[in-house]
N, C-alpha and C positions, 0 to 999 in steps of 0.2 A: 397389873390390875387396873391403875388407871387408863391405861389405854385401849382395855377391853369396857370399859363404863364409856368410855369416849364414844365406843363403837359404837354399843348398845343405846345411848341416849337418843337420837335421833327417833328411836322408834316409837315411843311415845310420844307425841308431840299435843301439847295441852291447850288444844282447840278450843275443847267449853270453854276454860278458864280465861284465855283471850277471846273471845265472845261474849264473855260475861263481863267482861275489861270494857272492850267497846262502848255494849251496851248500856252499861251506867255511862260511860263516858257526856257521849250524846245526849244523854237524858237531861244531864244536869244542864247543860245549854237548850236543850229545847224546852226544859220547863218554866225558866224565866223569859227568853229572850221575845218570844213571838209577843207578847204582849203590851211588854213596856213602853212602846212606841207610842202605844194609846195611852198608858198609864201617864208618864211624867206630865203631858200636858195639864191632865184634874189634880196633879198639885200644887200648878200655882209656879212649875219653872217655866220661864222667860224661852224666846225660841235657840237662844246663845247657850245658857244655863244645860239644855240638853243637849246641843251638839257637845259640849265639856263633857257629858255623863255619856251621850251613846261612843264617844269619838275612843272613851278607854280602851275596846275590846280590839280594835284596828290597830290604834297604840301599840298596843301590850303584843297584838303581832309581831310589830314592825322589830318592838324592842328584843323579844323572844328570837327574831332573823339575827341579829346583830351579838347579841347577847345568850340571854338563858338559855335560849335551847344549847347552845355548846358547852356554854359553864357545866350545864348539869350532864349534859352526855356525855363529859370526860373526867367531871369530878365527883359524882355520885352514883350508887347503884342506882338504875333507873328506878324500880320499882319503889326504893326508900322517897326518892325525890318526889316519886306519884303523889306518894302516902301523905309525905308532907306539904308537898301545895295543893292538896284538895283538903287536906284539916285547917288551913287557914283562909283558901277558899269558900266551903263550906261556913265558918264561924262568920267571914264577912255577908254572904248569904243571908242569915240571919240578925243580921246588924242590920240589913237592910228592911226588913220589917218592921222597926221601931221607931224609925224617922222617918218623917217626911221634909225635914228642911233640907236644905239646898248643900252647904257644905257637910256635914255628915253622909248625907247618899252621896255626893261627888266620891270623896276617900273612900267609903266603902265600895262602891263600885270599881272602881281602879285597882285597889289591895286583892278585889276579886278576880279581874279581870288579868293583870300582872301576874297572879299565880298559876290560874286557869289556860290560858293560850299559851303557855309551854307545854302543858301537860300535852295537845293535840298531838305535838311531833313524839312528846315520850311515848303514848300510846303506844304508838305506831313502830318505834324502834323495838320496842318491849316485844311485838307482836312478827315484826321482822326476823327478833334475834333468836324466836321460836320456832321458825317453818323452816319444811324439810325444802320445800319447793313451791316459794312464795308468788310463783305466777299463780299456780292454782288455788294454791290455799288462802290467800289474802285477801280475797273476793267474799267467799262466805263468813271469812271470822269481821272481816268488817263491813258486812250487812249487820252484822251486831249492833253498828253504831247508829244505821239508820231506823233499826227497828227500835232502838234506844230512844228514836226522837218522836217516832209515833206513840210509845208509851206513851211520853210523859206529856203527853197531850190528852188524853183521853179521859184520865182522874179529874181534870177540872169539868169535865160535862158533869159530875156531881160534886163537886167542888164549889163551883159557883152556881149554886142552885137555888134559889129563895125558899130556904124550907119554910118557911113560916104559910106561905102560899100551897104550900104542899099539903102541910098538916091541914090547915082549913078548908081543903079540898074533900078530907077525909078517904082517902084509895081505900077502897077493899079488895083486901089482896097484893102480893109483893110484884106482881106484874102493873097489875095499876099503879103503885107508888113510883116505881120504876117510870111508867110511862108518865107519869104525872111531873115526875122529879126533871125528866130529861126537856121536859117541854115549860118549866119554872127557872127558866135563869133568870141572873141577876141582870140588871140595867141600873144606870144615873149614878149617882151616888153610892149605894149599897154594891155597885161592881166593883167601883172604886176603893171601896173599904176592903171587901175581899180579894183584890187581884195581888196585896202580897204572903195570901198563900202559895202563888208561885215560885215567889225566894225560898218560901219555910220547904217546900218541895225539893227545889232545887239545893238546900242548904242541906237536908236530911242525907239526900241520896250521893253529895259532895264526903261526907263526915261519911256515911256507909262504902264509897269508893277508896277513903283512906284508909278503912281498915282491912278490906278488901285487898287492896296494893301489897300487903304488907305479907301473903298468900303468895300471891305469884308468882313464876319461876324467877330465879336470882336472876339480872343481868347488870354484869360491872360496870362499871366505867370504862372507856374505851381512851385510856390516858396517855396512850402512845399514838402518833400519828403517823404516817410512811412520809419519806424524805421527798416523794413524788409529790405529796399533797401540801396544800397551804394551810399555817396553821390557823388561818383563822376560818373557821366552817363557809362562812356565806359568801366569802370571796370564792372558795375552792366551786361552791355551789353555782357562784354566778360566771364562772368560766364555762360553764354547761352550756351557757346562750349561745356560745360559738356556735351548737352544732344547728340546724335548721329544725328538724321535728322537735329538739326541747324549747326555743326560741319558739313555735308554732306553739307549742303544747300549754309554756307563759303566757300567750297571748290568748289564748281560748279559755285559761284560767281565769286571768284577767278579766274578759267579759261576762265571764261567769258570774263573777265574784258582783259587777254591776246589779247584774239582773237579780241575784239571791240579795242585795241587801235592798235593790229597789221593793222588791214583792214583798219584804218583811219591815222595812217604813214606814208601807201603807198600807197593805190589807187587811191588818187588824182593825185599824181607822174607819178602811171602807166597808170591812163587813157589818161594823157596829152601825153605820150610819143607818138613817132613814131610808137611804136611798136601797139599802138590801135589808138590811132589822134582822140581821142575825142575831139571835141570844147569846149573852155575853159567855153561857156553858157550852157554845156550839164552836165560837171563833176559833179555839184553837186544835180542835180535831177536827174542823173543816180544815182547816191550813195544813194541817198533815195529810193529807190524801195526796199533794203533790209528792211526798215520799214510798209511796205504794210502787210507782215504776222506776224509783232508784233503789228500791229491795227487788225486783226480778236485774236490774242490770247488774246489779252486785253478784245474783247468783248464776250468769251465766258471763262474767269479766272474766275469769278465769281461762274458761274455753276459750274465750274468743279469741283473748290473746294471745294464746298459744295457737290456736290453728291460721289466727290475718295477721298478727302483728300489732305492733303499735302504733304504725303510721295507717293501716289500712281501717281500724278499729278506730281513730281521730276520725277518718275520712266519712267513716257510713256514721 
């Protein structure tokens, strides 16, 4: 009997539900991150002060390389482990709303960020351990994540909105209010006050992803290793550099990774400036449009790979 359930499991394979996985995933980092770059500076931290507060989330990579990402993909069901570093993710989220001094957001940010940047590779193994044939399939379930991050950008174009300006406008009609609301965002001071509804966002939809995890298909811990492999994950990982195209593939990451944290340093900064006067309810759905053509490359990765490869697909 079980090895006719063995059979038959493959056939269902739980697309929505790792797409819906994704898609919160991303949410919760694109709801805080774009912004903060401008935020820390109106409250008063020093330019040290914030590289300690942004340098967490690079950290907690590095740590997750070395570290948690293995602890947890050999000693926990993945999905348990989701559940519980987005419940103490999310509650730091929310920590984060209530302070503005310097060491309380420091530990909260950290506690956040520690818990958070493991979950990336769980995701992804959760969503691996699910596909019949994950050249194809991996592509569309994680466009999940990118369209995850355009969401959670678009709630603040009313979110940060000056009602108060809206209301004394008096709109007749929910088209005008509308139009009235989208063209009233906040600036100076009063942005500053509201920009951490972006935690309360981010913290919401952290806390709704833990109980979400908890849904998911099982997937164990993988607590046995082959006698081929090293047991400590990142070593075994970085034997990989021997070969040329993953050694190339590192290094195109790496540049990557420059240019995605250069564009999110500063264009929140630059678009508030005088020099463009974007409304502070515009910055972050403006900045999402550069994710618009990495949801069409997600949904045609698949193909591609399969009919150039992965050296000819790096190339073009």
């Amino acid at each position: 009997m079980s090895a006719e359930v063995s059979v038959q499991q493959p056939a269902s394979r739980p697309r929505a539900r790792l797409f819906l996985m994704m898609l919160l995933q991303l949410f919760i980092w694109g709801a805080w991150f774009p912004l903060i770059f401008g935020y820390l500076p109106t409250l008063g931290f020093s330019p040290i002060e914030q590289s300690w507060i942004l340098n967490a989330f690079p950290v907690a990579a590095i740590a997750g390389l070395f570290f948690s990402n293995q602890f947890a993909d050999r000693n926990f069901a993945a999905e348990r482990f989701l559940s519980f570093s987005h419940l103490v993710g999310g509650l730091s989220m929310f920590g984060l709303t209530m302070t503005t001094d310097f060491w309380p957001f420091l530990i909260l940010m950290w506690v956040h960020c520690l818990f958070y940047v493991p979950t990336i590779s769980i995701t992804n193994s959760i969503a691996f351990a699910h596909m019949k044939d994950p050249a194809s399939e991996f592509g569309p379930i994680r466009m999940g994540g990118t369209l995850g991050w355009i969401l959670a950008a678009w709630p603040f174009a009313f979110i940060l909105v000056d009602w108060a300006a809206v209301r004394a406008a008096e709109p007749d009609g929910l088209i005008e209010l509308i139009g009235t609301a989208l063209g009233s965002g906040l600036t100076g001071d009063a942005l500053r006050a509201a920009t951490p509804w972006t935690f309360r966002v981010a913290g919401f939809t952290s806390l709704a992803l833990a109980l979400y995890a908890l849904f998911l298909p099982h997937t164990p811990a993988r607590k046995t290793v082959s006698e081929s492999m090293d047991k400590l994950a990142w070593l075994e990982a970085a034997k990989l550099l021997r070969h040329p195209f993953i050694l190339m593939l590192w290094i195109v990451t790496l540049a990557d990774s420059f240019v995605h944290n250069a564009f999110f340093n500063w264009a929140a900064v630059f678009f508030a400036s005088e020099a463009v006067g974007i409304p502070g309810n515009w910055i972050m759905p403006v900045m999402s449009i550069g994710q618009v053509a990495e949801i069409v490359t997600m949904i045609v990765l698949g193909t591609v790979l399969k009919k150039l490869g992965w050296r000819v697909t790096m190339m073009v």
